[in-house]
C-alpha positions in Angstrom: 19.3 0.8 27.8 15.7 0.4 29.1 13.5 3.1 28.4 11.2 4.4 30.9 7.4 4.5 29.8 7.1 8.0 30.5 10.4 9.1 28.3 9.3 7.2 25.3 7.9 9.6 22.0 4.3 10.1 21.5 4.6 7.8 18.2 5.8 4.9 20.2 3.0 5.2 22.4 0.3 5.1 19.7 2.6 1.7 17.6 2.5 0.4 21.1 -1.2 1.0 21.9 -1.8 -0.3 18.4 0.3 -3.3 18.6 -1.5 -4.4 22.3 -5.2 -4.0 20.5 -4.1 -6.1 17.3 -2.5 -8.5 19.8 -5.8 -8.4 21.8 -7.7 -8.5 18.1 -6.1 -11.7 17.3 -6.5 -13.7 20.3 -10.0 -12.9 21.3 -11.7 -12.7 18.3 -12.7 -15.7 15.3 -10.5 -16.6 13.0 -13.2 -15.9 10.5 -12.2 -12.3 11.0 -10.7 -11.3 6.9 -10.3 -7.6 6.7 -8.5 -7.6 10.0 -5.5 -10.0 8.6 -5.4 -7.9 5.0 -5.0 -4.4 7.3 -3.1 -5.0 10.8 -4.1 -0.7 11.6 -5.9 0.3 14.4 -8.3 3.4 12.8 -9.0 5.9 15.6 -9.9 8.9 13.7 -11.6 9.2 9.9 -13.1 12.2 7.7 -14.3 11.5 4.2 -11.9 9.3 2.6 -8.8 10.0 5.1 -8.8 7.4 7.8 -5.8 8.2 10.7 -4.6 5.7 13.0 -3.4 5.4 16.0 -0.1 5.8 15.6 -1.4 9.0 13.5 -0.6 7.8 9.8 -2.9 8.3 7.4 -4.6 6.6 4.5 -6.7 7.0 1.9 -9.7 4.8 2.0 -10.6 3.2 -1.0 -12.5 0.4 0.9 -15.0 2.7 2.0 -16.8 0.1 4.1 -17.2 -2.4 1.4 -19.0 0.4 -0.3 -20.8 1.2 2.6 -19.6 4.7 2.8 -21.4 6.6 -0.4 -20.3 10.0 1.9 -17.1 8.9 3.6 -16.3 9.0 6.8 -17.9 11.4 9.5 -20.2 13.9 6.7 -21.6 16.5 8.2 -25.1 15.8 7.2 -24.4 12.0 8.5 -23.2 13.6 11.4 -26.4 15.8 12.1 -28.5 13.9 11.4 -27.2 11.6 14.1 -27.1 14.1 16.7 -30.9 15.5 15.6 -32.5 12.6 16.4 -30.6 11.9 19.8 -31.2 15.4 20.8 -35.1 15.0 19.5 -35.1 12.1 22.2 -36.6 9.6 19.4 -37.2 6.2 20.2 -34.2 4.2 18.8 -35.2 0.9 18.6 -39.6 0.5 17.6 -39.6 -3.1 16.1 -41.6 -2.1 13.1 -43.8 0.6 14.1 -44.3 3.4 12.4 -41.9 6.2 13.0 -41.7 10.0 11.5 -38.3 8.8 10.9 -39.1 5.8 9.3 -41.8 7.5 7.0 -39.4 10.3 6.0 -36.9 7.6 5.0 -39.5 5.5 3.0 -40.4 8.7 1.3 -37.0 9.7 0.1 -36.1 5.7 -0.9 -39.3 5.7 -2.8 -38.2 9.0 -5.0 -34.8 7.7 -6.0 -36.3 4.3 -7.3 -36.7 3.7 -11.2 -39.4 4.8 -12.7 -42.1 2.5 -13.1 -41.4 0.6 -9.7 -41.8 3.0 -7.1 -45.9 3.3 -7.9 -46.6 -0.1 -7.2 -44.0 -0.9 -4.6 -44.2 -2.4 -1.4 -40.9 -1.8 1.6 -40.0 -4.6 4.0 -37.4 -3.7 7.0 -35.3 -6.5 7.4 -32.4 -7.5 9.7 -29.8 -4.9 9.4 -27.4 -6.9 6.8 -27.8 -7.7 2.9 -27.9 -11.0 3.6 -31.0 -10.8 5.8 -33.0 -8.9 2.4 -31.6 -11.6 0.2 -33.4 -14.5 2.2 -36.2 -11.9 2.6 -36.4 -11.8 -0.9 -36.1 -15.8 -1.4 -38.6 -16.3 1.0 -41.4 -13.8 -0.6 -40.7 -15.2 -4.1 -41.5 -18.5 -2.8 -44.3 -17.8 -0.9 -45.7 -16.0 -3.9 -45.2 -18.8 -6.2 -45.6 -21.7 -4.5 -42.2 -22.6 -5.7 -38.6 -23.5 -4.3 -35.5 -23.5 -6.6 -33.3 -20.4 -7.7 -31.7 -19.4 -10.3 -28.1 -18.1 -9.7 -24.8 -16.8 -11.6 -21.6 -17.8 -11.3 -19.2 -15.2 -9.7 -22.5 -13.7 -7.5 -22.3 -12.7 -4.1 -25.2 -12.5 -1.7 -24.6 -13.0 1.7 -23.3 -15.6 4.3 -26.6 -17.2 5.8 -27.7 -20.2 4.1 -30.1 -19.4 1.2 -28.0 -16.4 0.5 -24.7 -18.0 0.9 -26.4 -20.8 -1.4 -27.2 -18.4 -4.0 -23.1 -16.9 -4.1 -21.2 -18.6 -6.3 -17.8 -18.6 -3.6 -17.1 -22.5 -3.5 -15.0 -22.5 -0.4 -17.7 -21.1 2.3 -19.9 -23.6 1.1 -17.7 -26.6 1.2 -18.5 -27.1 5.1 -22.2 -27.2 4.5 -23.9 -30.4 2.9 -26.2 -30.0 0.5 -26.5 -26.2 0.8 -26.7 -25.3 -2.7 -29.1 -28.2 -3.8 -31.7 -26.5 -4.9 -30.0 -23.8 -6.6 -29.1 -24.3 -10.5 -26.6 -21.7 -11.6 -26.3 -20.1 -14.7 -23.0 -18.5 -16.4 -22.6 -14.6 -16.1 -21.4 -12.4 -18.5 -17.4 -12.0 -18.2 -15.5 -10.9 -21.2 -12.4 -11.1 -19.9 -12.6 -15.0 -18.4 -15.4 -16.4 -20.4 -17.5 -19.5 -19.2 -17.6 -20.0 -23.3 -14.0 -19.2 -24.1 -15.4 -16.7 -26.4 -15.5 -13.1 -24.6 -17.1 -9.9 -25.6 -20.3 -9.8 -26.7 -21.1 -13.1 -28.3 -20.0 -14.4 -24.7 -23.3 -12.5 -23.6 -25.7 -13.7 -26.3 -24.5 -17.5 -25.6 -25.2 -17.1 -21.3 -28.8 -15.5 -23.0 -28.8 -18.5 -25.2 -27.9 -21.0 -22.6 -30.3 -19.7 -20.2 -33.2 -20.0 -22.8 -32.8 -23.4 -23.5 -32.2 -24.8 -20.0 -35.6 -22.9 -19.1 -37.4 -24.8 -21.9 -36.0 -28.1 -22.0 -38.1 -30.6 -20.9 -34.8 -32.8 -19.7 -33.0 -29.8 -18.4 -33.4 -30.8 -15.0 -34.3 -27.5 -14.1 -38.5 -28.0 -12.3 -39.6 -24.1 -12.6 -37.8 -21.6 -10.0 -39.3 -19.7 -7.8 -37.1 -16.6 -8.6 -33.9 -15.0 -10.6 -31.8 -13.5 -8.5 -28.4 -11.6 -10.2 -26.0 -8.4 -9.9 -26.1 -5.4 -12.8 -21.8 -5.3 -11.8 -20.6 -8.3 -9.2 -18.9 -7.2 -6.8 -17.2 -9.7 -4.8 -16.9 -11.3 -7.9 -14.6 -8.7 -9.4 -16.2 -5.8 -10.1 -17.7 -7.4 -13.5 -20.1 -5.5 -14.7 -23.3 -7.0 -16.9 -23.9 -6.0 -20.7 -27.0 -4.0 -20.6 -28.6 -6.0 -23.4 -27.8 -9.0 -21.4 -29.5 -7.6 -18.1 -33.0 -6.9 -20.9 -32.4 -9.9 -22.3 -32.9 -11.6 -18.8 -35.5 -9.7 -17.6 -37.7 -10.9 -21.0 -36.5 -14.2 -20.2 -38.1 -14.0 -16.6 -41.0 -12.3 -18.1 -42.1 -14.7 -20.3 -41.5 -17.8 -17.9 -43.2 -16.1 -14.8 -40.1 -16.2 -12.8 -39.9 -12.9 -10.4 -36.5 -11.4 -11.0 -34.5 -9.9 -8.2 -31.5 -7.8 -8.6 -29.2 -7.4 -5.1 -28.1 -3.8 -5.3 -26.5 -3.9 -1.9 -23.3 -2.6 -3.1 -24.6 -1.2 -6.5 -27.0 1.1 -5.1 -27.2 5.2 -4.1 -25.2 6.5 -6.8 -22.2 3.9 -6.5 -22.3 3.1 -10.5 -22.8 6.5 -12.1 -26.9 5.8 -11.6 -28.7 6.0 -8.6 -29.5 2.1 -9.2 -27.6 0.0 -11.1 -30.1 -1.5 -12.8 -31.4 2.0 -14.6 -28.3 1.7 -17.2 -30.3 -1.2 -18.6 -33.5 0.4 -18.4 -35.1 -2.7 -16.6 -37.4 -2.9 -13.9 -37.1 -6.0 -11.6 -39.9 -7.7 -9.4 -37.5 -6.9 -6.7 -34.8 -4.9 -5.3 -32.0 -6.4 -1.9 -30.6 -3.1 -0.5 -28.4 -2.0 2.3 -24.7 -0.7 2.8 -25.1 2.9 1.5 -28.4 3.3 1.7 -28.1 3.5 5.9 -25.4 6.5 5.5 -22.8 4.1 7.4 -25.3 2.8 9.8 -26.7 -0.9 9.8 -30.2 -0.6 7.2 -31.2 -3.6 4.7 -34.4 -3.8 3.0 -36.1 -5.4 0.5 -38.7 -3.3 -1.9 -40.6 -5.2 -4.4 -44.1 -4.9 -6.4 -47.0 -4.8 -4.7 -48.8 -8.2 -6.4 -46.2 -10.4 -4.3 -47.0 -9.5 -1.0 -49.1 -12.2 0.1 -46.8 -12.4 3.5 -49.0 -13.7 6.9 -48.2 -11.1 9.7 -44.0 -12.2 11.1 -43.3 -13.9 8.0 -39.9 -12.4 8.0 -39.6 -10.5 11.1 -35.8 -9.1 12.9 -35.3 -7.5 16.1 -33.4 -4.7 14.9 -35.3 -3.8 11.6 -36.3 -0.3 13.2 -32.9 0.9 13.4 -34.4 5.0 13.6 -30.8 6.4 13.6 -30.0 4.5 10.1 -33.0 5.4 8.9 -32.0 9.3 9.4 -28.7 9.0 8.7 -30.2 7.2 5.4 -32.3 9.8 4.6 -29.4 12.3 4.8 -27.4 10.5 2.7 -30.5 9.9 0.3 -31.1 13.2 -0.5 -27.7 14.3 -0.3 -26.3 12.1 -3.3 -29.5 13.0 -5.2 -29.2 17.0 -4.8 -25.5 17.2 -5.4 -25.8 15.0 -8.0 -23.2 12.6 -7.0 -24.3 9.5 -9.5 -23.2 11.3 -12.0 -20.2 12.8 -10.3 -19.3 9.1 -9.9 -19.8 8.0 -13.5 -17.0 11.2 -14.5 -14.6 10.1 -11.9 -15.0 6.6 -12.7 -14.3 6.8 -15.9 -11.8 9.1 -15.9 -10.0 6.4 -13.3 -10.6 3.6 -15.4 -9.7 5.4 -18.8 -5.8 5.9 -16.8 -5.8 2.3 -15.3 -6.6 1.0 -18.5 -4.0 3.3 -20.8 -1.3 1.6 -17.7 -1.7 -2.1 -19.4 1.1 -1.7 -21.8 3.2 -0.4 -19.0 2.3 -2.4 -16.4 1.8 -6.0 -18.5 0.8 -7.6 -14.8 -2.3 -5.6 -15.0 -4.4 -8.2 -17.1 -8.1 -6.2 -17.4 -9.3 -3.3 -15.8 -13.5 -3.0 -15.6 -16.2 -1.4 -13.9 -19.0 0.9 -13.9 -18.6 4.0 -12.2 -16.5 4.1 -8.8 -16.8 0.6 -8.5 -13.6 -0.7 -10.4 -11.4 -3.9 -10.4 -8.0 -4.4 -11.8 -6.9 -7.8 -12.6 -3.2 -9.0 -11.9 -2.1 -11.8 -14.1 1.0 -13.8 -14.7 2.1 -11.7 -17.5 4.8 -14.4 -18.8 2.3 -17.3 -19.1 0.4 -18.1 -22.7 -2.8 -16.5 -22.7 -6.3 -18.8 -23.2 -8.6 -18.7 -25.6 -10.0 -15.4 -24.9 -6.6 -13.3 -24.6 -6.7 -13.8 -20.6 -3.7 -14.9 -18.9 -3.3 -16.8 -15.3 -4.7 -15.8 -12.3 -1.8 -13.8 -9.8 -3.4 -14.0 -6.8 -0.1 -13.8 -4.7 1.1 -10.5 -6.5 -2.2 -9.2 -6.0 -1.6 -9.2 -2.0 1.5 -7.7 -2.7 0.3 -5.2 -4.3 -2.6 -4.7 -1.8 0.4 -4.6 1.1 2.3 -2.1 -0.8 -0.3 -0.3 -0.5 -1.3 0.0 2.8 2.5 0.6 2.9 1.9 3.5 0.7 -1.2 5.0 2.7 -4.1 3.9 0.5 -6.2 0.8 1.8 -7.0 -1.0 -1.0 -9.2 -5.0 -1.2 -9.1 -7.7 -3.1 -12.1 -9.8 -5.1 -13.0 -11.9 -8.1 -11.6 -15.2 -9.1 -8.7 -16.2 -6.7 -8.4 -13.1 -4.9 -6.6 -11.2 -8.0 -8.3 -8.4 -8.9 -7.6 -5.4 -6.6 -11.2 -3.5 -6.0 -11.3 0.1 -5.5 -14.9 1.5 -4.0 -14.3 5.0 -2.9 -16.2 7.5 -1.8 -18.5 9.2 -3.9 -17.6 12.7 -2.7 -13.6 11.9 -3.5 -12.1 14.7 -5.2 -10.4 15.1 -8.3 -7.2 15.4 -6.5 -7.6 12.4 -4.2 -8.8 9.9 -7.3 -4.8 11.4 -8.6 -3.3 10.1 -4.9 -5.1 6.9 -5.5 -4.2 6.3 -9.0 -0.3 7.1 -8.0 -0.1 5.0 -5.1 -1.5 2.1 -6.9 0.6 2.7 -9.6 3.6 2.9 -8.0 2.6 -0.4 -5.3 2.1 -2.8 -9.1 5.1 -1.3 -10.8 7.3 -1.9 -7.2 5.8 -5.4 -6.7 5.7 -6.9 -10.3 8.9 -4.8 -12.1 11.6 -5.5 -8.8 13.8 -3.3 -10.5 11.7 -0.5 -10.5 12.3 1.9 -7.7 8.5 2.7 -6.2 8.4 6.3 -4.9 6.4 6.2 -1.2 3.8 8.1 -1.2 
């Protein structure tokens, strides 16, 4: 029997509005979209970490807009600050004049920064993505030396336009481009668990320091001086692997002594997401520069790139982007600034975290198809494996990339949105909000839980969450 619109139920509205926009989704937009094909919801309505859709199921969101979201969805000081400056009747859009906003923002950016950097700092507004501070960055640091390569790490991720795309260590983006990477020599991060040595732990670390050295100083290295060092305190994209801190020292003295700026991208790092403000303050270093944005806009489009003062010798539109005075990110920012200073949420993220990690890790015997669990702070990766194939040298076994979408779709099946990251896509990330509660970390832990037992131990009957 056909139903008549007006008779069907309220749900089958909403799957039915849902269904026409992903339908819509899929034939108008580029198939470049990614997070789009991973999560086939239609988000209507969000608040902290709960994200409803349209056909009114929730989720918990442990995406958090690639880390974007240090408050969630919706805060209230997010919130008003939005709707101060609209009802002040503040310009929105200045170029790169001055602004009260603006000032404010630089102001509460400046007092978060490490000591020792903020004194001497200089602020550029860039472009409204990471990406657009990374080239920023490259650009300054070869302007200042006089320079052109880079020094890059395997596993790094820094954006999608061309030097910063160059820079990431992703082969597959690249593949279309000739000759994008040519003048970028990459060097082998730290990663215990899949070592570019095949020895792990910390003599892994002291042979990348070694390695680095000696390609630096030999004369038929085939390495002409760099203009700049550009690397991640934890990669992100590249599986939430997080640097020994001895390591990060050991490269800043490396960089030191050669004259080679260091820049450390704390795009996703950064405002409290690693149990310190900035990542880089667990190794006590200070960098020539810092690449920030996500967070530090309070969930509106902000990226810029702060570095010391003796390399600005920029002419006047050196670097210049239409939307670099973006005055409702840089309240919103400034909100959210303050916010995760006062409350102290770095270190409210550093207790969670570990807390999270200490349970994921204690699952491993359990669960064998969880191969490594790592992090710093809430910003933690657990590698699937093939837990029936012989382990390599370093204990590690193969890659699971397929399992790991299964157990991403179970679950989104279970209400908690969940991405993947690292080597082959098999290491399932989780970035949530820094105000998650204690109770919600439990929900996320359970649901996860319950998706890798119910995808990798068939017999095992998940309970839904």
């Amino acid at each position: 029997m056909t139903v008549h619109p007006a008779e069907r139920t309220d749900a089958e509205r909403t799957t039915g509005q849902a269904d026409a926009i992903l339908q819509r989704q899929r034939t108008r937009e580029s198939s470049a979209r990614t997070y789009a094909r991973s999560f086939p919801i239609v988000p209507a309505r969000a608040e902290g970490m709960d994200l409803v859709g349209t056909d009114g199921r929730r989720y918990l969101d442990c995406l958090s807009g690639a880390g974007t979201l240090a408050l969630g969805h919706n805060h209230p000081v997010v919130v008003e600050a939005i709707q101060r400056t609209i009802s002040s009747g503040a310009p929105l859009h200045v170029l790169d004049l001055a602004t009260p906003e603006k000032d404010e923002f630089t102001d509460a950016l400046f007092a978060t920064l490490p000591s020792g950097f903020a004194d001497k700092a200089r602020i550029h507004f860039c472009g409204p993505a990471g990406t657009d501070a990374v080239e920023a960055a490259f650009k300054l640091m070869q302007t200042a030396t006089g320079r052109h390569g880079l020094l890059a790490f395997t596993g790094a991720y820094h954006g999608m336009t061309a030097a910063a795309l160059a820079a990431s260590g992703g082969v597959t983006a690249k593949q279309p481009v000739p000759g994008i990477a040519a003048d970028v020599t990459r060097l082998p991060y730290p990663y215990p668990y899949r070592c570019p040595f095949g020895v792990g732990g910390e003599r892994g670390a002291q042979l990348s320091t070694a390695y680095t050295e000696r390609l630096l100083d030999d004369p038929n290295g085939g390495v002409v001086p760099p203009a700049a060092m550009i690397l991640e305190a934890v990669q992100g994209e590249g599986g939430a692997v997080p640097a020994p801190d001895a390591w990060l020292r050991e490269m800043r003295r490396i960089t030191r002594e050669r004259d080679i700026p260091l820049i450390v991208d704390e795009v996703q790092t950064g405002v409290g997401r690693t149990g310190a403000f900035w990542a880089v303050e667990h190794s006590g270093i200070v960098p020539d520069a810092m690449v920030m944005s996500k967070a530090i806009g309070g969930s509106l489009p902000l990226a810029v790139l702060v570095y010391h003062e003796d390399y600005d010798g920029w002419l006047p539109g050196a670097h210049t982007g239409t939307f670099r005075g973006n005055t409702l990110a840089m309240a919103t920012g400034t909100a959210t600034l303050r916010y995760v200073a006062k409350e102290g949420l770095a270190g409210r993220a550093a207790t969670v975290g570990a807390r999270m990690t200490d349970r994921l890790e204690g699952l491993r015997s359990e669960l064998p198809a969880i191969g490594d669990v790592r992090g710093r702070g809430l910003m933690i990766g657990v590698e699937l494996v093939d837990p029936e194939a012989e382990p390599d040298s370093c204990g590690a076994r193969p890659v699971a990339p397929q399992v790991a979408a299964q157990v991403r779709a179970a679950c989104l099946e279970r209400g908690l949105i969940v991405e993947l990251g690292g080597r082959y896509d098999s290491t399932v990330r989780l970035l949530p909000p820094l105000i998650i509660t204690d109770e919600q970390a439990e929900a996320v832990l359970d649901r996860l839980t319950d998706a890798i037992a119910t995808v990798t131990t068939p017999h095992v009957r998940g309970v839904r969450a």
